[in-house]
N, C-alpha and C positions, 0 to 999 in steps of 0.2 A: 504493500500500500504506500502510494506516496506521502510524504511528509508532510505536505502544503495542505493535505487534505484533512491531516488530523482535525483542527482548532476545529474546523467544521462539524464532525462527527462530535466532539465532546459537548459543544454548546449546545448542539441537539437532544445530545442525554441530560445533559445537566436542565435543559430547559424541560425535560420532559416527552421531547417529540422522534426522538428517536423510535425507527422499528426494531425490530427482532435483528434483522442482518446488519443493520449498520451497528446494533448496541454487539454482535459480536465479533466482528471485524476492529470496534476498539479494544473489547475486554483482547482479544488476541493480539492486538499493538501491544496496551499494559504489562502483559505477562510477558515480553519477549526478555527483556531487562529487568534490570531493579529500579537502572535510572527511569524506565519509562513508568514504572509504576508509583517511583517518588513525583515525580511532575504532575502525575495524572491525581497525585494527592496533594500537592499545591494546588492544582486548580480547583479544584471541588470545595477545596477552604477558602478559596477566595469567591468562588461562585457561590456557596452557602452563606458568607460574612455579605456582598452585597446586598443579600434577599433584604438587610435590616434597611428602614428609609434612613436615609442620610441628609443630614441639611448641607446649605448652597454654602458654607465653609467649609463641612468638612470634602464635601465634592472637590471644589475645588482644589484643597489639602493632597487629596488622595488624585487627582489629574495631575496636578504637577509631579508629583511622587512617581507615578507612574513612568510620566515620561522623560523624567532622570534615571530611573533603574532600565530604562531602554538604550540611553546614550551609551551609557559606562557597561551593559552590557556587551554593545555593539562593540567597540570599543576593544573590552576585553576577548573577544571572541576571531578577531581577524587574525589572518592566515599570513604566512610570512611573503607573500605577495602583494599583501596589504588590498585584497578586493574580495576573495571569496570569504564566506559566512559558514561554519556550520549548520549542517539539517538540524540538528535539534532545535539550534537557536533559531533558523528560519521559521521555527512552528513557534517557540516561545516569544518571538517577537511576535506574530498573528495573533496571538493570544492577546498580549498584551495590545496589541495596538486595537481588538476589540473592544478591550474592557476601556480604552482612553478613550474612544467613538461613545462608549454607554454614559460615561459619565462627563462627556461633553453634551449629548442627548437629554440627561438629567438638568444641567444647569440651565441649562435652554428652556427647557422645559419649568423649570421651578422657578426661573424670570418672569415667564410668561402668564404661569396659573398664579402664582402668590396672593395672597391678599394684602391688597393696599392700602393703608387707614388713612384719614382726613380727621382733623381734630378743629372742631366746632369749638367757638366761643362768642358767647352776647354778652353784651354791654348792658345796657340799665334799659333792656327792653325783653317781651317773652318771646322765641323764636318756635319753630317747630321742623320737622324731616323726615321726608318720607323713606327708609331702608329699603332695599333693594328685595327684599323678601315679602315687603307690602307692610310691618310694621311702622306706625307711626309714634315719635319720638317729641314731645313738648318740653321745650325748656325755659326753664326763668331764669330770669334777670341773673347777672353773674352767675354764668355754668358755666363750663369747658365739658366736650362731650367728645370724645372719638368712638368712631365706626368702619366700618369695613364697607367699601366701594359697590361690590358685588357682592359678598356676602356666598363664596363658592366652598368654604369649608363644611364640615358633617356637624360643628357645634357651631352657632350663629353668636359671635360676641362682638360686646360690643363696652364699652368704658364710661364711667361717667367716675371723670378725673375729681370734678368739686362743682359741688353746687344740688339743685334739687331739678329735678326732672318725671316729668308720669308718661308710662309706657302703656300703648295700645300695640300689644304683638298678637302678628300674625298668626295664624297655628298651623305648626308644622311637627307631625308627631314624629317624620324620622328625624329630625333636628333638633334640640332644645338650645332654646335660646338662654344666653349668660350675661348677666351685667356684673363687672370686674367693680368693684371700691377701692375703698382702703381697706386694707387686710381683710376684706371680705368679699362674696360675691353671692347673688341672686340668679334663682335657675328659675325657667320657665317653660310651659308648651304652649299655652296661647291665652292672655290672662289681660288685663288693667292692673297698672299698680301704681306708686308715687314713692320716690323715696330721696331723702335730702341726704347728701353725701356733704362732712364736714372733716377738718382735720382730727377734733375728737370724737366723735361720733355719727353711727347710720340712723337711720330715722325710716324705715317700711311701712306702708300701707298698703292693704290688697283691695280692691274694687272689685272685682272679678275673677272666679277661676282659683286658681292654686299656686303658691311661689316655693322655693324650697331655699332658706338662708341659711348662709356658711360661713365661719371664720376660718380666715388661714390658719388662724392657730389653734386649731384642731378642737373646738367643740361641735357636738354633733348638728347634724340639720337640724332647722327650725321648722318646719310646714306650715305654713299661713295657709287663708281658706278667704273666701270672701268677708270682710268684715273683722277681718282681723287684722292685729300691726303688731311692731316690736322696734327697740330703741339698743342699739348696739354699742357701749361705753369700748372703744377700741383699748381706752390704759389700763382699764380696769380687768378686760376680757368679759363684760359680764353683758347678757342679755337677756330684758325684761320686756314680756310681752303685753299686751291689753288689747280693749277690743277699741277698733280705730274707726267705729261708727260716729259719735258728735264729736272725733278731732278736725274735720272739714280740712285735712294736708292738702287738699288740690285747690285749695280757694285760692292760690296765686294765680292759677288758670282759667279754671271756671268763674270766679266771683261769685260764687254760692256756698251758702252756710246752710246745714239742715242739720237740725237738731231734731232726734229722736227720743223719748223719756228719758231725757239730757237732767240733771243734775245740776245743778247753781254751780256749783263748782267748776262742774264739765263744762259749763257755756263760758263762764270767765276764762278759765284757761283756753280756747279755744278760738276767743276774741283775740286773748293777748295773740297768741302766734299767727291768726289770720292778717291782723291789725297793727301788729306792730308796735302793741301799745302795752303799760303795767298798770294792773289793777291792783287796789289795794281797799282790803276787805275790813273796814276798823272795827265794824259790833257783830256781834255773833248775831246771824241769822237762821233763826229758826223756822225753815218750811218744807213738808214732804211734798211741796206740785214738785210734777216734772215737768221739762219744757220742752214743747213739742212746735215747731215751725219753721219756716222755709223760707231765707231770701235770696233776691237775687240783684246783684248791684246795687246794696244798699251801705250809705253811710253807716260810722258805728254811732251816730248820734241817733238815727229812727233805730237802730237796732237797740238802743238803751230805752230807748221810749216804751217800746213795746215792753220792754222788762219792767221799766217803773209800773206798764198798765198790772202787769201780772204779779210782781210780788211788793210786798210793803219795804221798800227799797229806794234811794234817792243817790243822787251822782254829783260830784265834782269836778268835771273836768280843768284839766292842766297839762298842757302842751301834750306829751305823751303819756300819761298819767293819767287814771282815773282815780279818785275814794269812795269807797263805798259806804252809806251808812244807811241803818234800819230809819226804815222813816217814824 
């Protein structure tokens, strides 16, 4: 059998495609030697070792490598005429000069498929983005947001570096979609959520559907459900859930506040973070109503009115600042 012929016959077994005559026309090259049967076990190792994906440095790493151990074998290998090659090396050069074509093919390749990110940022206004998968992405005022261009990976991620942002994802069962934090991250398959990413702490809400919350530093999943949230202290590692029905966290987008058999409490706190503002409670109020109502674009001065109509309760206002006292 010719020599030239070999590389050919191996790639076909080692890829698989070999028949009957050609797999025994090699095993009978292998056995003629020891050397032929050492080579024929160099390359099965190095055919077995590419099977693993490689990223576009170590490619690159292992193409140049390659074709330095082809100079200096070339090199080593000439004849005291200085022109002819040994047969063996004329097949280990084939050899070699496939595997430098595969993983030129590879780079090429991983140039072309990669995914691309573009990192979003607004200024003191709320923007929004359509993802390439059909999820729609709302962000307020001061975020930074990166995402992926096309969006051609098996898991759909995407980064919300700082700021607060609410997600309408698409549903994609063989994909779940991922949003990266600080030292955490939120899984999804097709759901609403809201969640404020800050340097010390997450802040979750779910609208919709199911999320699954993670810390990188290894406490177990969370599962949210609709109506539910949770508040992530990143220095502490500690996270505390609640139900995030009259928190209203999307009021920076919607401008809607609904309170459901909300709690005095729950509404005050509730105001402060929609509003911006601190309340400050001076007499003990004693009442079991709960508060039940719905605005939309409304000042917090009609929102306070409605509360004076409802409980025995009167206000102070001051710049940012509210007092409260029993009337």
């Amino acid at each position: 059998m010719e020599v030239q012929d070999i590389h050919l016959l191996m790639v076909d077994y080692f890829a698989g495609r070999a028949g009957k005559q050609d797999t025994e026309r090699l095993m009978s090259w292998v056995s003629l030697s020891a050397e032929n049967g050492q080579e024929f076990a160099r390359m099965k190792a190095i055919w077995e070792a590419s099977a693993d994906p490689m990223e576009a440095h170590e490619v690159a790493k292992a193409l140049t490598k390659t074709k330095y151990k082809i100079a200096v074998l070339e090199e080593e290998v000439l004849s005291s005429d200085g022109y002819s090659l040994k047969p063996l090396f004329k097949w280990a050069r084939n050899i070699a000069a496939i595997l430098v074509l595969g993983f030129s093919s590879y780079l090429i390749y991983h140039q072309l498929t990669k995914e691309v990110y573009i990192t979003k940022t607004t200024g003191d206004h709320i923007d929004s983005l359509l993802l390439a998968d059909g999820s729609k992405i709302y962000l307020a005022a001061n975020t930074r947001f990166s995402y992926p261009t096309k969006m051609k990976e098996k898991i759909r991620q995407v980064s919300l570096l700082n700021g607060e942002a609410f997600f309408k994802i698409a549903k994609d069962a063989s994909r779940p979609f991922t949003v990266v934090l600080n030292n955490s991250k939120v899984t999804v398959l097709g759901t609403s959520f809201n969640i404020r990413n800050t340097p010390r702490s997450v802040d979750l809400s779910v609208n919709s559907g199911k999320v699954a919350f993670e810390a990188i530093s290894g406490n177990d999943k969370a599962i949210l459900t609709a109506g539910m949230g949770l508040n992530y202290n990143i220095s502490s590692n500690n996270i505390i859930r609640f139900s995030s029905v009259n928190h209203n966290n999307a009021y920076w987008l919607n401008k809607e506040l609904v309170f459901v058999n909300a709690s005095l409490e729950q509404v005050f706190e509730s105001l402060e973070n929609c509003y911006g503002i601190n309340i400050k409670v001076k007499d003990t109020i004693k009442t079991r109503h709960k508060f039940n109502a719905e605005f939309k674009n409304t000042s917090i001065e009609e929102v306070l009115e409605v509360l004076k109509a409802t409980y025995p309760i009167r206000f102070k206002l001051k710049e940012k600042e509210i007092i409260v006292n029993h009337k």
